[in-house]
C-alpha positions in Angstrom: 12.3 -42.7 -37.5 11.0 -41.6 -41.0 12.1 -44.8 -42.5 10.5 -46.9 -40.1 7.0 -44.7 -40.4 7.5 -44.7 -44.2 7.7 -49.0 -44.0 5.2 -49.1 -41.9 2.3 -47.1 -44.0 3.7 -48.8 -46.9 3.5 -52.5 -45.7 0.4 -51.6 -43.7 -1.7 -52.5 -46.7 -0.5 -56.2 -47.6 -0.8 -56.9 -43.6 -4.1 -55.2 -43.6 -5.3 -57.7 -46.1 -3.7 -60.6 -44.8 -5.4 -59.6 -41.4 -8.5 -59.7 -42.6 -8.9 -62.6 -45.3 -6.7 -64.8 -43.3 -6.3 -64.2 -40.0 -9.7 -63.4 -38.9 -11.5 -65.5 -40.6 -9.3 -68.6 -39.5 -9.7 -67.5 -36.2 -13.7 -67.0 -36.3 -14.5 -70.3 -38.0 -11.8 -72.4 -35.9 -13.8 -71.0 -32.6 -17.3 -71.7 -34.2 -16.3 -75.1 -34.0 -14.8 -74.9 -31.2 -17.7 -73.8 -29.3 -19.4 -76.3 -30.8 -17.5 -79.3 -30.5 -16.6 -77.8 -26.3 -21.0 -77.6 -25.3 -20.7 -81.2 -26.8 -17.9 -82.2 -24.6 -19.2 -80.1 -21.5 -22.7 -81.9 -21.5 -21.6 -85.0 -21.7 -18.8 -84.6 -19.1 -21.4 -83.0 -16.5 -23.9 -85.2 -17.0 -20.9 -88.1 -16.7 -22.3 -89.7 -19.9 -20.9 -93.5 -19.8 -17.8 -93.9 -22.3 -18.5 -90.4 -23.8 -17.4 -89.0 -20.5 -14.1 -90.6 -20.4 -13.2 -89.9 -24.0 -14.1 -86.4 -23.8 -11.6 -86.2 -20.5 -9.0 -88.1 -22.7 -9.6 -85.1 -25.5 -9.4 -82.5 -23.2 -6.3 -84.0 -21.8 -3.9 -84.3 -25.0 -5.0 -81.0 -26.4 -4.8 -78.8 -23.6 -1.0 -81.1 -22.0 0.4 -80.4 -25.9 1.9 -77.6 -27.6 -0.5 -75.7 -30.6 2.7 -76.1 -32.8 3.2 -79.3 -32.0 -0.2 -80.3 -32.7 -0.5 -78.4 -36.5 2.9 -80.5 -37.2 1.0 -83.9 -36.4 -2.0 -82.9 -38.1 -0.3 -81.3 -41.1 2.6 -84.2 -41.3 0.7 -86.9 -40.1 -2.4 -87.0 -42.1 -0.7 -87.7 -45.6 0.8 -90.7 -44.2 -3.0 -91.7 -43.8 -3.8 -91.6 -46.9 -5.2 -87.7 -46.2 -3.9 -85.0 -48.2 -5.5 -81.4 -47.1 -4.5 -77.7 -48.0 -2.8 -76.2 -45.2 -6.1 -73.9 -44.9 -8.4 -77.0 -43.3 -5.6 -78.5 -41.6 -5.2 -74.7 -39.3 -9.0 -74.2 -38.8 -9.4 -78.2 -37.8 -6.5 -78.0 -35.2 -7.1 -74.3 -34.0 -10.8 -75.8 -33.6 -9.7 -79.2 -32.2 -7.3 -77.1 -29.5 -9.7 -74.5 -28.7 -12.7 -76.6 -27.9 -11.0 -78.1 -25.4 -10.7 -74.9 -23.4 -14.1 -74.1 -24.4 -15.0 -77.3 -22.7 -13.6 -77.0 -19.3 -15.1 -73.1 -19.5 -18.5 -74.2 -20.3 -18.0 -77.1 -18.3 -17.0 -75.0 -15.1 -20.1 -72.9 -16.2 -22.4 -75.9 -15.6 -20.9 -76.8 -12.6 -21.3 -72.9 -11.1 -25.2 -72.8 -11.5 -26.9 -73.1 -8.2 -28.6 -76.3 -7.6 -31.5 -74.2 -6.5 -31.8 -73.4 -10.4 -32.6 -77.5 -10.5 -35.0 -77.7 -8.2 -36.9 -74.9 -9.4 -37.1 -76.4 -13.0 -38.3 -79.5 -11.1 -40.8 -77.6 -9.3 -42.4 -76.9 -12.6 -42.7 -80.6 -13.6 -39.7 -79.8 -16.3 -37.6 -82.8 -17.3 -33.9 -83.0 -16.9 -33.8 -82.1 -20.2 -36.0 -79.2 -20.3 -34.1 -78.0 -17.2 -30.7 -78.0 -18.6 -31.3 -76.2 -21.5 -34.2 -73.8 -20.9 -32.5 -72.8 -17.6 -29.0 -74.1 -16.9 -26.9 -73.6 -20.0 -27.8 -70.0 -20.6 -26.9 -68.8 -16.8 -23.3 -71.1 -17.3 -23.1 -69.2 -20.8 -23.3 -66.2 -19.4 -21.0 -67.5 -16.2 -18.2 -68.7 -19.0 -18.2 -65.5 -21.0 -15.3 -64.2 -19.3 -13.2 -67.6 -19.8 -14.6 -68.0 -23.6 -13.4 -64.7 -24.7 -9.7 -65.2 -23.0 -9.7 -68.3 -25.0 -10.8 -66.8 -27.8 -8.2 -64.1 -27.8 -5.9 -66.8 -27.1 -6.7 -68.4 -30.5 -6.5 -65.0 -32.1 -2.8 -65.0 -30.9 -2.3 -68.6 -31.8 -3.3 -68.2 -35.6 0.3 -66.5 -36.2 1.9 -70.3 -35.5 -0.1 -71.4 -39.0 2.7 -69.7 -40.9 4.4 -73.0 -39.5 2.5 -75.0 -42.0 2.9 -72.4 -44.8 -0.5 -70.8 -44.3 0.2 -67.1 -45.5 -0.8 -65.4 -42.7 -0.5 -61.9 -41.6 2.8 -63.1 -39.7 4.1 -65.3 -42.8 3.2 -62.2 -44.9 5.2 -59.7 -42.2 8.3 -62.5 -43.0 8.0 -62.2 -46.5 8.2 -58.5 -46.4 11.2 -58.5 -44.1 12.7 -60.5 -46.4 12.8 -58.2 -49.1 13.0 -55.1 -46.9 15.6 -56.1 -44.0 13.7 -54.4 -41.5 12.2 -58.0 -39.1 12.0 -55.8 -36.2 9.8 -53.2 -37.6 7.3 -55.2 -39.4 6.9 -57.5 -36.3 6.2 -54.5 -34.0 3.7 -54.0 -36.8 2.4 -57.1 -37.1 1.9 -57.3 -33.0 0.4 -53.6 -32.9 -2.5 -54.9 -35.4 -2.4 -58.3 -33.1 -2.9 -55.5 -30.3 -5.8 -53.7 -31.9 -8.0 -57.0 -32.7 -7.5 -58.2 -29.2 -8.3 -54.9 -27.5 -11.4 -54.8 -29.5 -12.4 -58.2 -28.3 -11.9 -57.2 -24.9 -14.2 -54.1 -24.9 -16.6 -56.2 -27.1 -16.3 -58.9 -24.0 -17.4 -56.4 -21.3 -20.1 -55.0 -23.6 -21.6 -58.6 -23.5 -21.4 -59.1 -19.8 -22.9 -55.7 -19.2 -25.8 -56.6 -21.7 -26.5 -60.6 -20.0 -25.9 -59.1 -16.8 -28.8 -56.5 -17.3 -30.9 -59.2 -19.1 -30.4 -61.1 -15.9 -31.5 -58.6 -13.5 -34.2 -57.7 -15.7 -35.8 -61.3 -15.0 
């Protein structure tokens, strides 16, 4: 037991940095754009834009029917043979983003979709456009509505950055393999690796209630 302490405090440091130039990061930026590129899909869905519509279904469809590893082989394997030769660090944060935001976009989506249509025709009581109505009044009550979804997909992309070790990403889970490779000790340096996997996730979750206590208030409040 002494040994495995001893690995532990002494690899604790290289997976400590990893962790937090790496892995956070990737998964921070790669949901930035996905919450971006999901509000874009989700309007035009709901509002059952012509062509835009469909292709955002047909988005939604392939990445959320297809394996994450799957899709950073494609991306990373596939793009060369266009012509496209990226570092393995855009290829993770464009495919983590590309697969995220199409969670994102059923979650803010199905946010939409749960405001009352009373919210509607009080916006057109007020002589607000459709416009005006949507996003002065609708999109932050589905925000709020999708929290709970958004942060279980984002601690779902959390979990999902240790697959960019696939693609030779050093990642705190590539990192944890490179260590077990000189020490000989995999299963202690994974139980590591997932007890610091364990720690950014709880956090998330508190920091996920914290935010529905505080919109929840704000919404009583008006």
């Amino acid at each position: 037991m002494s040994n495995a302490i001893d690995l532990w405090i002494q690899s604790f440091p290289t997976l400590f940095a990893a962790t937090v130039t790496v892995t956070i990061p990737l998964a921070v930026i790669s949901f930035i754009i996905a919450l971006m590129l999901g509000a874009m899909v989700a309007v035009v869905r709901f509002e059952r834009v012509v062509v835009l519509a469909q292709l955002g279904a047909i988005y939604v469809w392939i990445f959320r029917g297809t394996p994450l590893l799957v899709q950073l082989f494609i991306v990373f394997y596939g793009l060369p043979r266009a012509g496209i030769v990226l570092d393995a660090w855009p290829v993770a944060i464009m495919t983590l983003g590309l697969n995220a935001g199409a969670y994102t976009a059923e979650a803010l989506r199905s946010g939409l979709k749960s405001v009352p249509h009373g919210q509607w025709e009080a916006g057109q009581s007020l002589n607000l456009s459709h416009r005006q109505i949507l996003w002065s009044i609708v999109a932050p009550q589905a925000f709020r509505i999708a929290i709970p979804p958004l942060s279980s997909d984002f601690i779902d992309l959390v979990k999902g950055t240790s697959l960019v070790s696939s693609i030779t990403l050093v990642d705190v889970f590539l990192r944890s393999q490179q260590l077990a490779a000189v020490t000989f000790e995999p299963l202690l340096l994974y139980v590591e690796v997932a007890f610091i996997y364990l720690v950014i996730n709880s956090a998330l979750t508190a920091g996920q209630h914290w935010l529905e206590r505080r919109t929840s208030k704000y919404v009583e409040a008006r």
